[in-house]
N, C-alpha and C positions, 0 to 999 in steps of 0.2 A: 504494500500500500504506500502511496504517497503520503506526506505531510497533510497538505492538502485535502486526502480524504480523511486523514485525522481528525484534523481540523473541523471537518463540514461537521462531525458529529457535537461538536459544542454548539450554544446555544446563540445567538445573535449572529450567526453566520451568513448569508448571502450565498449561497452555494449554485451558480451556472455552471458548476464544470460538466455536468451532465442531466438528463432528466431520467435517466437511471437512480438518480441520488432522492428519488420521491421514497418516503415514506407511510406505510397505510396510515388512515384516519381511524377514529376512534371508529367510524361505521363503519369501517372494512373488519377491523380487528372484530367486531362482534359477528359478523356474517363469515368468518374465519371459527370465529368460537363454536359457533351453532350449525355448524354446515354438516351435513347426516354424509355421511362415510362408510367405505366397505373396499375389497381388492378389487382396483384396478383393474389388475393382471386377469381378473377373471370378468373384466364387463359389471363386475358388483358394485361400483362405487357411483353412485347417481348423482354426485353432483358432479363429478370430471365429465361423464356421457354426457350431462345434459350441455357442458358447457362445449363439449365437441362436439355437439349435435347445432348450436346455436352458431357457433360458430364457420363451421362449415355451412350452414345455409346462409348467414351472411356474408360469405365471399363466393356463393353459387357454385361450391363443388358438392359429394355426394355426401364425404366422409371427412374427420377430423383424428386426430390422435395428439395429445396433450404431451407434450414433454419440456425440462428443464428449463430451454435456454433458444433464443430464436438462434445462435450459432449452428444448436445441436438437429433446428430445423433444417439449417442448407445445407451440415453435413449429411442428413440421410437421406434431402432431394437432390446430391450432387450422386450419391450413390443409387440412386435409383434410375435417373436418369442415364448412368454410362456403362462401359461396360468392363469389363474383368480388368482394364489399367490400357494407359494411352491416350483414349480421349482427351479431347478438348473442350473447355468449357469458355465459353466468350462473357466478358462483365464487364461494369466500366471500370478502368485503369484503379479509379480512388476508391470503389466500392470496397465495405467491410469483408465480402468474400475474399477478396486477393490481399487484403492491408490487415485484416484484425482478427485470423481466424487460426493463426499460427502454424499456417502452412497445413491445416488439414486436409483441404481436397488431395491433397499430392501423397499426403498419409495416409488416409482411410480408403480412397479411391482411385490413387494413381493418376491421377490427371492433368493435362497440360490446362493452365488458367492464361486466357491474352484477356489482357486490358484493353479495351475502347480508350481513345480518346474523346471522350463526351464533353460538349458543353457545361461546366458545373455537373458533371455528373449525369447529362440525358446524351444517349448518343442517338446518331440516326438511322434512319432504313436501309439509306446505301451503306452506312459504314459497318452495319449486320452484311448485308450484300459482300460487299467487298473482303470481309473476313470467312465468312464459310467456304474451306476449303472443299477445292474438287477434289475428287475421291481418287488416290493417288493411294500404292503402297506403302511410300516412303513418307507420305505425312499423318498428323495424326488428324482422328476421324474427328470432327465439328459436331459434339451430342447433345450442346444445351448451351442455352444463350438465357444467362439472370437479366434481371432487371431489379434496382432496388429502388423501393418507395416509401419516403421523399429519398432522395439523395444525401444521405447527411454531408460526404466533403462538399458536393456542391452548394453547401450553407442550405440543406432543406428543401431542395428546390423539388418542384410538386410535376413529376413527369403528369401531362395533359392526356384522356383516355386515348383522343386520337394517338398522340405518340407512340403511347404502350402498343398501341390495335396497328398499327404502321411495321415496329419489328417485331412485334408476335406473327404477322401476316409471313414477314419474309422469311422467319424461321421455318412454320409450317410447310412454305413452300416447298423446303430444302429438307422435310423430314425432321427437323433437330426440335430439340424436346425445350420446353420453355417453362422456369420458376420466377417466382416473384416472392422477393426478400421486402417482408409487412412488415419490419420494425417501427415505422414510422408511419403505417399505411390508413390509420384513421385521420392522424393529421394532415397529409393529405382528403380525404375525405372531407373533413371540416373546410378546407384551408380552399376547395374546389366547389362545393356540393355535388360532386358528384355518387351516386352510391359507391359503396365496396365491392358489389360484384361486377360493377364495368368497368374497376382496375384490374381485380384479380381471377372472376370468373373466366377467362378465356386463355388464361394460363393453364399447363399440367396439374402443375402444382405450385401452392403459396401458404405462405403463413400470417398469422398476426398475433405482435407481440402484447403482452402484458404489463411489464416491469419497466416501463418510462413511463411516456407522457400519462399512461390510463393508471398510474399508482398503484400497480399491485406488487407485493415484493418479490415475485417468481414467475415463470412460464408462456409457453409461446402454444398457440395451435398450428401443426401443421398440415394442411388439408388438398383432397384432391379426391378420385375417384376411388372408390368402394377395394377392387383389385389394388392399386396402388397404394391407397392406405392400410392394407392388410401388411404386404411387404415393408412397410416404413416399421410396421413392429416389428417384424423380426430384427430390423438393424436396430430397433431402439433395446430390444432384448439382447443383442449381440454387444453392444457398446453402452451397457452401463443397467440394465434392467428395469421391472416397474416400479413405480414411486410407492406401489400397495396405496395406502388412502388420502390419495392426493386431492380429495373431495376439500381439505383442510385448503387447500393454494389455489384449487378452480372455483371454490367461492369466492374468492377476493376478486378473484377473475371476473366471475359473473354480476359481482358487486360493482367493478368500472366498467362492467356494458353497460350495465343501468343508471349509473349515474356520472361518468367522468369523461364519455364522449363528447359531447357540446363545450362543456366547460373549454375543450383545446383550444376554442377559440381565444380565451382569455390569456393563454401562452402566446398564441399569434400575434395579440395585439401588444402585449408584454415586448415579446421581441421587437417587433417593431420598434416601440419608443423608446426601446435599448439604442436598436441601430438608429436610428435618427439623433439621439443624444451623444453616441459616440461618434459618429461625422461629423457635429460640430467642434471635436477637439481638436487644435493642432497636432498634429503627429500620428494622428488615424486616419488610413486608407478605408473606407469603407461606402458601397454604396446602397442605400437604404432601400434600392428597389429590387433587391436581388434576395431580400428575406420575405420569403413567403408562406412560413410555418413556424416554427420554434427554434430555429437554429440563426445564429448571428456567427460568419464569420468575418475579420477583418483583421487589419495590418498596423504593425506598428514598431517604430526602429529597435526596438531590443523586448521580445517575444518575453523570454525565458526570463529576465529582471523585470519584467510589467507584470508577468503572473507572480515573481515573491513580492513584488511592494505593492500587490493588491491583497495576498493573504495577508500581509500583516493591516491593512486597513480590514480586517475581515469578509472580505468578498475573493470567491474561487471562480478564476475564468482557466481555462486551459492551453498554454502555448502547444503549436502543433507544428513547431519549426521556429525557424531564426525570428520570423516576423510575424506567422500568422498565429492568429489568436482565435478558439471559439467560445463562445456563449452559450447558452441551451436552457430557454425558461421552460417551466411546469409546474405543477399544481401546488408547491412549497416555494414558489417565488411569488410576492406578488407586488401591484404595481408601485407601492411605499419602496419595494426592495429596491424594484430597479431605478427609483430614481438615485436612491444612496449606492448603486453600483453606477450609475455614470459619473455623479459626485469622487467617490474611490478612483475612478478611470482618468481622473482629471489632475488628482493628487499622485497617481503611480505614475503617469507621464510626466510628471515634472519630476518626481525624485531619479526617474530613470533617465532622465533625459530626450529631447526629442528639439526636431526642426521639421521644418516646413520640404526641406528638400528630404529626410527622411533617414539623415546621418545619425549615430547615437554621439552624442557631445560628453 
């Protein structure tokens, strides 16, 4: 652990480094206490069913299976999708499957992973086109093209249905099997109006997570067809087993469908008046049209000395490099916070130093 997440756990804290970092609410912790439970493993536990039953018909597949960690989702839709070792999986370059996964698909799957060069994270139809290889001996075979939504490096950025429906099209064409990485995929939702199932229904397979924006402290569902969801338990039995009466963690679950969807919006607007507050500092690159969900990223001359002289003002942002910085509001931030974090962002630019041309002094 960093300091930093040390940190977040005292009290008067400001915590952006993630919305990972939500804590449940007194109502969650009771629908956690009271939630009726039994094994899993055997179909007995009614509240995990009913939340993977809810869940898969909100993102318009057949079937659902509840496990851990939206990571532990793309690893067993990356193995589903390919085949005994070789393959190829296409993603964008900055996506969490190729940057934040510790090298799993290449571990558990054997797989070659190409980055897209996407715009903030959405790439295009031709540049799906132009990457699925001909079928050649000597290269490896093109089995699944992700898509993640929102894009977090691209600061949140909320791929459009058309977009998604444009390189899921060109996959199709080409036979190659197509996931969609939910961690972020209600905020999108909120951030669009568009439903869940005309992002993720017309994917193989997709998941959506729990333990950010929606405050629950655990779990992802990942869902798809009846056959294919069968096979995802075996690898979930193969790599790590069932949780037995996980009905305790898919209440919580079932506790932020019913009530912490809508709220995202209050993160969106949060964010926003984050980034519009920090574009007006000298010595921040940021442009406030480019956040469109809950994510803020932006620039500034010495990265890694703005994030310690902001935890020592009490506010946690995360440098992600020499200069770039992100933000991340949710349901433990709210809008009193961010104005005392732009306040902090004003005070750690001057102890750090900054100019207008973008030198540290």
């Amino acid at each position: 652990m960093t300091s930093a997440t040390h940190t977040a756990a005292a009290s008067n804290v400001v915590d952006l480094g993630s919305d990972t970092q939500t804590r449940p609410s007194k109502p969650m912790r009771e629908a956690i206490a009271n939630a009726v439970v039994g094994d899993e493993q055997s179909f007995s536990d009614p509240t995990t069913r009913a939340l993977e039953e809810r869940v898969a018909d909100l993102l318009g597949h057949e079937a659902g299976v509840f496990l851990p960690s939206g990571t532990m989702c793309n690893e067993i839709a990356v193995r589903l999708h390919t085949g005994t070792g070789g393959d190829e999986v296409l993603a964008d370059a900055s996506s969490h499957l190729i940057n934040a996964e510790a090298g799993g698909p290449a571990a558990l799957s054997g797989v070659v992973l190409t980055g897209l060069r996407g715009d903030r994270g959405v790439f295009s139809a031709a540049q799906v086109t132009s990457a699925i290889r001909r079928t050649s001996r000597y290269s490896p075979r093109t089995a699944l093209l992700c898509v993640e939504q929102t894009a977090n490096a691209g600061g949140g950025r909320v791929w459009t249905v058309d977009q998604i429906r444009s390189v899921v099209d060109v996959a199709k064409q080409h036979n190659v099997a197509t996931h969609l990485d939910g961690a972020r995929l209600l905020n999108a939702t909120v951030a669009s109006g568009s439903a869940p199932d005309q992002f993720a229904g017309i994917f193989d397979t997709a998941w959506l997570d729990f333990s950010k924006g929606l405050g629950a402290p655990v779990g992802a569902v990942l869902v798809g067809s009846r056959d294919m969801i069968d096979e995802a338990w075996r690898y979930k039995q193969m790599w790590g087993g069932a949780m037995r009466q996980s009905g305790i963690i898919a209440a919580a679950a079932l506790y932020a469908l019913d009530h912490n969807v809508d709220r995202l919006k209050d993160d969106h607007d949060n964010a926003r008046t984050l980034a519009e507050g920090l574009a007006q500092l000298d010595g921040v690159d940021l442009d406030p049209a480019h956040v469109e969900s809950n994510i803020v990223y932006f620039e500034v001359p010495d990265a890694p000395g703005f994030e310690r002289a902001l935890l020592d003002l009490g506010v946690i942002m995360n440098a992600k490099g020499p200069r770039r910085v992100r933000a991340v509001t949710h349901l433990d931030v709210s809008a009193a916070d961010i104005k005392r974090a732009i306040d902090a962002a004003a005070v750690a630019l001057e102890r750090t130093g900054r100019s207008e041309a973008g030198t540290v002094l």
